[in-house]
C-alpha positions in Angstrom: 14.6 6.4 16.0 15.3 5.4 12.4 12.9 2.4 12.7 10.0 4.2 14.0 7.6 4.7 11.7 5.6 7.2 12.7 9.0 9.3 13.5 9.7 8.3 9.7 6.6 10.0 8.8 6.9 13.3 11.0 11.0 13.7 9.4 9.2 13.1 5.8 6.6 16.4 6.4 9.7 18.4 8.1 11.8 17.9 5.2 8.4 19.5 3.1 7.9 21.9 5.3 10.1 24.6 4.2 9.1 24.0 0.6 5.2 23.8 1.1 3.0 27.1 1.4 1.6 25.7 5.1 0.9 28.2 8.1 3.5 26.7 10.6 0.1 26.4 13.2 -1.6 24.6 10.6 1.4 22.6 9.8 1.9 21.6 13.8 -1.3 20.5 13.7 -0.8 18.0 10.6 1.6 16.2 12.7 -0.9 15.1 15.4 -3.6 12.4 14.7 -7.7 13.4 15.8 -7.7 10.1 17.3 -6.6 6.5 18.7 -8.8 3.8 20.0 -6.7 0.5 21.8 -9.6 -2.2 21.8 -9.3 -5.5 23.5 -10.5 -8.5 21.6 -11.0 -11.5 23.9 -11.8 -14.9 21.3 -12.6 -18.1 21.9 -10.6 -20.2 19.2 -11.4 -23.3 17.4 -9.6 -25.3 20.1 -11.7 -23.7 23.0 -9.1 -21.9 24.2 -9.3 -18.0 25.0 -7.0 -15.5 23.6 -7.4 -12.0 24.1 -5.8 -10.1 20.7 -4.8 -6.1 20.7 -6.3 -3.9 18.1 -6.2 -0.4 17.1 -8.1 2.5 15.2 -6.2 5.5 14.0 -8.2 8.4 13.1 -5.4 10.9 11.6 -7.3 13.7 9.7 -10.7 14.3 8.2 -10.4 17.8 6.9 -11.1 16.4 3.6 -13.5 14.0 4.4 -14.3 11.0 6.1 -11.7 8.7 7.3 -10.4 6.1 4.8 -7.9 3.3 5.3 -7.1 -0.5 5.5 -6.9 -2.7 8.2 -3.9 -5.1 8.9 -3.5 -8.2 10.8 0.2 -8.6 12.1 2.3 -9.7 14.4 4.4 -6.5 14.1 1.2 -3.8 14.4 2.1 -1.6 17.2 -0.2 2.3 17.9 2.9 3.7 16.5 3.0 1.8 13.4 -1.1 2.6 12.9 -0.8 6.2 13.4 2.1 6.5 10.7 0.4 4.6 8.5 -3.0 6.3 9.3 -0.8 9.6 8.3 0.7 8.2 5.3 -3.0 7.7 3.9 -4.1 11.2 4.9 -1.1 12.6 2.5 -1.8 10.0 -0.2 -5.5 10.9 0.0 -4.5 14.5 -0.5 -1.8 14.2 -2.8 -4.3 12.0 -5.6 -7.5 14.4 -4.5 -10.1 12.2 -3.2 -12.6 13.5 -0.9 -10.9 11.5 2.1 -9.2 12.5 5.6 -6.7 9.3 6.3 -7.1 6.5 8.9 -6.0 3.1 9.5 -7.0 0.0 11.6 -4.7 -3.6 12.6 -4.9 -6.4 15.3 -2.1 -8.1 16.7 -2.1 -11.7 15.5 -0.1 -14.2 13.9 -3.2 -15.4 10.9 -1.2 -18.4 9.9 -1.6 -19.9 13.2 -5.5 -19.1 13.5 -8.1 -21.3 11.4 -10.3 -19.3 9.2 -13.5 -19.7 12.0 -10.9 -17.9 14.1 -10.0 -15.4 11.5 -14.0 -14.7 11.4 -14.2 -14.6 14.9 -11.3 -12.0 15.7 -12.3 -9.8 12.5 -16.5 -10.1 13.9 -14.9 -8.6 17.3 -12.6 -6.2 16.0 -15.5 -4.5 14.0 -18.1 -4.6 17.0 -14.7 -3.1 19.2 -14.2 0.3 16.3 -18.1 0.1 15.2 -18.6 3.3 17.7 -16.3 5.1 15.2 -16.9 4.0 11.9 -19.3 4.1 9.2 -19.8 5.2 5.5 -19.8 8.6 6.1 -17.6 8.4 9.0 -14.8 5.9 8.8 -14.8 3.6 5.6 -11.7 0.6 6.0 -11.0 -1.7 3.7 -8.3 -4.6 3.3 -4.1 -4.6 3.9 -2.0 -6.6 5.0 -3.2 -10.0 5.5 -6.5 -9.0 5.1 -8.8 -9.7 2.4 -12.4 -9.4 0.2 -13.6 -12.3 2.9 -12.3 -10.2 5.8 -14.3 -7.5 4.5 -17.6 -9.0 4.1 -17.0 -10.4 7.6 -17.0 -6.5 8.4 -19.8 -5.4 6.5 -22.0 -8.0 8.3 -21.1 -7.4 11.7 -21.8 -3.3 11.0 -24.8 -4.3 9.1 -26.0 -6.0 11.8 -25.9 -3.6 14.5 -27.6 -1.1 12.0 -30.6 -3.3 11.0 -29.6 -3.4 7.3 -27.0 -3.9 4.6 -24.6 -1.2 4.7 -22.4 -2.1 1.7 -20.2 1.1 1.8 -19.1 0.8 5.1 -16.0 -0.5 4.0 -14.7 -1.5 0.7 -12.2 -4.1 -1.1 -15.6 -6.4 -0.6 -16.4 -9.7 -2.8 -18.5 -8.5 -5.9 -21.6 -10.4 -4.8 -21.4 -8.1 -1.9 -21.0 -4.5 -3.5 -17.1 -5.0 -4.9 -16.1 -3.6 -7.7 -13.9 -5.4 -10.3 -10.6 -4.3 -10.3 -10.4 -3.6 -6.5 -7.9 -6.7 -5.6 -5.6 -5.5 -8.5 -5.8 -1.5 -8.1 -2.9 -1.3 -5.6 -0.5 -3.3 -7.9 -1.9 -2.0 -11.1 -1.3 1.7 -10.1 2.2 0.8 -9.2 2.9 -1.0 -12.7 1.2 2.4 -14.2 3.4 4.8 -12.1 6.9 2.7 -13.3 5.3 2.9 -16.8 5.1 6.7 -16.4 8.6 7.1 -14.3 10.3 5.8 -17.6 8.4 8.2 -20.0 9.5 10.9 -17.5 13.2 9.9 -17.8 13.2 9.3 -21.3 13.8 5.3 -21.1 12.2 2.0 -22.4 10.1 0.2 -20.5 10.9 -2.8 -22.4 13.3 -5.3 -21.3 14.3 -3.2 -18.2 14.8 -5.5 -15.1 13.2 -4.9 -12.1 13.2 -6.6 -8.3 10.0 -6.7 -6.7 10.4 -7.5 -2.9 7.1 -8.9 -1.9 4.8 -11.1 -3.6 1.7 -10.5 -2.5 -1.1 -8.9 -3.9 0.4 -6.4 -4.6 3.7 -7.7 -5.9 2.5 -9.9 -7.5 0.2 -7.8 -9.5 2.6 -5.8 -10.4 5.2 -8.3 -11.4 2.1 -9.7 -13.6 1.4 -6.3 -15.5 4.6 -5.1 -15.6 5.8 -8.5 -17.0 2.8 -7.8 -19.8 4.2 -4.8 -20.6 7.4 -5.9 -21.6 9.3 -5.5 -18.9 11.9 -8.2 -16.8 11.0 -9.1 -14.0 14.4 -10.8 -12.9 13.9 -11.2 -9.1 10.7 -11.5 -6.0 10.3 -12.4 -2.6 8.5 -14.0 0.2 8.6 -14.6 3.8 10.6 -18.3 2.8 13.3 -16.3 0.4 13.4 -15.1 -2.9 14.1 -16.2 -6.7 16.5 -14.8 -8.7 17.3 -15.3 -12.8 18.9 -12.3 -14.4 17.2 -13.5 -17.8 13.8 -12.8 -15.9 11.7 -15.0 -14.1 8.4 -16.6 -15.3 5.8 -14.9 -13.7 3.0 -16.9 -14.7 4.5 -19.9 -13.8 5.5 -17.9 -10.3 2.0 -16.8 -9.6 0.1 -20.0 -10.3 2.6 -21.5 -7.6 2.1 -18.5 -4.8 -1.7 -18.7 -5.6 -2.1 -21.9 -4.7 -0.2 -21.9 -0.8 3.0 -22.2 -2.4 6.3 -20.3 -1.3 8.8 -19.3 -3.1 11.7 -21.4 -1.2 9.7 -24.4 -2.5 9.6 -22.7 -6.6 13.1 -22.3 -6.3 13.5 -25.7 -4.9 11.4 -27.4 -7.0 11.7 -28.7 -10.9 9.0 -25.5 -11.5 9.9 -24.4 -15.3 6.6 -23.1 -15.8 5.4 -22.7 -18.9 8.4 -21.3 -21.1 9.1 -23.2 -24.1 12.3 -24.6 -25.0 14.9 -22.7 -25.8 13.3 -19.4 -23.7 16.0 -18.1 -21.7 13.4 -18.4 -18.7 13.6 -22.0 -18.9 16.4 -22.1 -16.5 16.0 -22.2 -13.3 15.6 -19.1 -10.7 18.8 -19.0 -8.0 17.2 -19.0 -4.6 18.9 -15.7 -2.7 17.9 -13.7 0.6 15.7 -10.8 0.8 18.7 -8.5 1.7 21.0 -10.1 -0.9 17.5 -9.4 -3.6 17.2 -5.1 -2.5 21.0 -4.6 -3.5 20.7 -5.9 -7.3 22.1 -4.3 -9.8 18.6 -3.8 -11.6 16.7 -0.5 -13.3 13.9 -0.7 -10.5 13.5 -2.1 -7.3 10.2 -2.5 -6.3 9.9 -2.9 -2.1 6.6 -4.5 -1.9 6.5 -5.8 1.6 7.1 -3.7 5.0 8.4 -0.3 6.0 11.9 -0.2 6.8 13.5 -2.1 4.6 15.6 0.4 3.0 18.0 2.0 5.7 21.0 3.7 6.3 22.9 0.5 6.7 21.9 -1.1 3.6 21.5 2.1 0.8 24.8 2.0 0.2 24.8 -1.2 -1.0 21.6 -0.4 -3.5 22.6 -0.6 -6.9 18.7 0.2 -8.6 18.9 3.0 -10.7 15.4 4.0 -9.6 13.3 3.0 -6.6 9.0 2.6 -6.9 7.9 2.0 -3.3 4.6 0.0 -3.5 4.7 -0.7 0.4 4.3 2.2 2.8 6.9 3.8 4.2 10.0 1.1 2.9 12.6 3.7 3.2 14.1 6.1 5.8 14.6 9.3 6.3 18.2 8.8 6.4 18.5 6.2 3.2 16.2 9.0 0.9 18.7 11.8 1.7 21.1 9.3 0.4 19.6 8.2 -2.5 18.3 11.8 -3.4 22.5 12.2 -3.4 23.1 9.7 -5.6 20.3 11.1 -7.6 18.6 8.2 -7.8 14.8 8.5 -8.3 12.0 7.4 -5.5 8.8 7.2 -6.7 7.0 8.0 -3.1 4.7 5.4 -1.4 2.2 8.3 -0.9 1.8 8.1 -5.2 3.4 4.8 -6.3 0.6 2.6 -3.9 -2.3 5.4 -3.9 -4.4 2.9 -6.6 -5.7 0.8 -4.0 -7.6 3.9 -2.5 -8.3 5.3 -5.3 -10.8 1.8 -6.9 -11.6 2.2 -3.1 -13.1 5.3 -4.0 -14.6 4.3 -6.8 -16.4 1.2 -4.9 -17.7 4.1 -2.3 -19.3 5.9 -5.2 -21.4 2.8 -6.6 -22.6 1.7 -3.0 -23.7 5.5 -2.3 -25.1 5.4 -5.9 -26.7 1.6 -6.1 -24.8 1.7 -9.6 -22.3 -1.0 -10.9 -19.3 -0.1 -13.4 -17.7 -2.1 -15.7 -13.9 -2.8 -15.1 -13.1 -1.2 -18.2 -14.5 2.1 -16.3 -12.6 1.5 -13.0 -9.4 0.7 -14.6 -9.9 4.2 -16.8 -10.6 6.1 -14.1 -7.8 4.6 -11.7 -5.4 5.2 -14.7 -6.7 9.0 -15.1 -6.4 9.7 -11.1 -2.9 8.0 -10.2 -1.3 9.6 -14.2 -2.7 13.2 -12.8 -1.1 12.7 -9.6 2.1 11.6 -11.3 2.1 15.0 -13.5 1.3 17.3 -10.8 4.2 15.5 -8.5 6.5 15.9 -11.6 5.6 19.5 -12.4 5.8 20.5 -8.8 9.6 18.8 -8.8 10.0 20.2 -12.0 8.9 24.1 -11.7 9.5 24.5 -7.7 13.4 23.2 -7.9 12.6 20.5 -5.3 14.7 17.6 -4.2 12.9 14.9 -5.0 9.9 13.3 -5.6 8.7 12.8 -2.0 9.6 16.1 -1.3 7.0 17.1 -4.4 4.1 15.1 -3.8 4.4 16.0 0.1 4.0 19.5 -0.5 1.1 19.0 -2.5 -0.7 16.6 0.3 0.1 19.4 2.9 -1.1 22.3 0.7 -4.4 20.6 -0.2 -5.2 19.8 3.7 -3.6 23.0 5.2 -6.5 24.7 2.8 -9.4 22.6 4.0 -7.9 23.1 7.5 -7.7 27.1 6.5 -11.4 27.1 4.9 -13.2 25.2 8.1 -11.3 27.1 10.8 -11.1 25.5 14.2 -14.2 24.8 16.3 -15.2 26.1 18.6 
């Protein structure tokens, strides 16, 4: 099924596989996660009602190292949907060479309609439900989708409480008073501004005034509209759940994010007499044309940015695409299906697996300092996110390059799979 993730996943490693150097037993193994746990979250709201939520714990691979990945609250989180993702971070892991194996957590929920003591509640019973099977050296997650540094430290505590003691590098993406790092909440959206900044070196084009879509403005759209924006670049259209803005003379993204940041959405920017703070006569005091999510991927733009949900770029709709290269900053946005078409139309795809690796990498980083009891500066983090996600990007680009692959997934998947096909090769199978 097209819109199965996890069958998304599987179809992206088959496509590698005749490229990678992978023993096929090893490689059959890749495809099949360590673990699942299905946990049952009973809750007594606010109101003094009762609900009992559904949450999940995907343990895909830790030849590398402990488990590592985020943990989402969704209406839409399904097993399926947590054991592609949980794969997608074992590859992304791989392909930027942390000490990791991949995992990934989420609870079926609606947050809007839950008040934060509810939010505190369901996150204190989801942690007590996976606690069995995580810990610093074991399982470290850390924030995704609709999660956060206060979800976090809701986390730690619980763990921490169980244990006896703080245990700050249980998970990560934590407040600073807690054992965050700066540069944590910004490292997901910050690596994807730095991967587009590198994809135009690579093709020999200027950054500078080149329009891009970002659909999704969240953290980590929003983040990346807000660096990329610094760097020169046009950020013409976003998106929310409400709709999106468009203004081919590029939006103000200051102006934008003060708005979001304070509950707004973006049907109400668009709506609204919101000029920001442009002066008169800037082009980008006119205002943004409100347009559908749909209507925003099929702009005629030099990079679309899918910043939201997998499957959003399909079959149906790539035709239609008119970006002249694709960054995906959410996981798994396009099918198998829509890359073989775009690979066609030789349009570059900047893989989710390297485009969105920063969050885990300052997660990394965060992991360090609790183990160490040592702070860094965000001048450090930010270097050393920058040195890990640009390596990445030259090895994915030299592999493309040298090996006469197809395209950039098909690159950076062969160098996930050949880095944990060797651990797999070095520790053998036990017993």
């Amino acid at each position: 099924m097209a819109d199965d993730p996890f069958e998304n996943m599987l179809a992206q490693m088959d496509r590698a596989e005749e490229y990678a150097d992978v023993d096929h037993g090893v490689f059959e193994r890749l495809k099949h996660p360590e673990r699942t746990l299905k946990v049952t979250l009973p809750v007594e709201l606010e109101s003094g009602e009762v609900e009992v939520f559904e949450g999940y714990r995907c343990q895909f691979d830790s030849a590398r190292g402990p488990f590592k990945g985020g943990v989402r609250f969704h209406p839409s989180v399904s097993q399926r949907e947590v054991e592609a993702l949980a794969g997608w971070m074992t590859w992304k892991t791989a392909l930027v060479d942390l000490p990791y194996g991949g995992a990934k957590g989420g609870v079926i929920c609606e947050p809007k309609e839950l008040t934060d003591r509810d939010l505190e509640r369901l996150t204190r019973r989801y942690t007590e439900g996976i606690r069995r099977m995580i810990g610093p050296e074991v399982d470290v997650p850390a924030p995704d989708m609709n999660t956060n540094p206060q979800t976090m430290a809701w986390m730690m505590d619980t763990y921490s409480m169980y244990e006896g003691y703080s245990v700050p590098q249980v998970v990560t993406g934590k407040p600073l008073e807690i054992g965050g790092t700066p540069g944590r909440v910004e490292a997901t959206g910050r690596g994807v501004s730095l991967v587009t900044e590198r994809l135009f070196e690579y093709l020999d084009r200027d950054l500078t005034d080149a329009t891009i879509a970002i659909q999704g403005f969240g953290n980590v759209g929003s983040n990346a509209a807000r660096l990329l924006d610094e760097s020169g670049a046009n950020v013409v259209a976003t998106s929310d759940v409400s709709g999106a803005a468009y203004d081919p003379d590029g939006l103000d993204v200051a102006a934008l994010g003060a708005h979001v940041d304070a509950g707004g959405l973006i049907e109400e920017y668009v709506a609204g007499d919101l000029r920001g703070s442009a002066g008169e006569g800037d082009s980008r005091w006119d205002d943004p044309d409100a347009i559908t999510n749909a209507e925003l991927l099929t702009l005629d733009v030099d990079v679309l940015i899918p910043a939201a949900v997998e499957g959003v770029i399909t079959a149906d709709n790539v035709d239609d695409l008119r970006a002249s290269a694709i960054v995906e900053a959410a996981n798994g946005p396009t099918t198998v299906a829509a890359d073989k078409a775009l690979t066609e139309r030789d349009i570059q795809v900047v893989p989710d697996i390297l485009a969105n690796a920063g969050g885990v990498i300052v997660s990394y980083l965060e992991w360090v300092q609790n183990a160490q009891e040592f702070s860094w500066p965000l001048e450090t983090v930010n270097a050393e996110l920058e040195r890990r996600i640009g390596t990445a990007f030259d090895e994915t680009i030299e592999q493309y390059d040298t090996e006469g692959l197809p395209d950039l997934r098909t690159a950076a998947y062969t160098l996930a799979l050949e880095r944990t096909a060797k651990a797999h090769e070095y520790r053998g199978l036990f017993p």
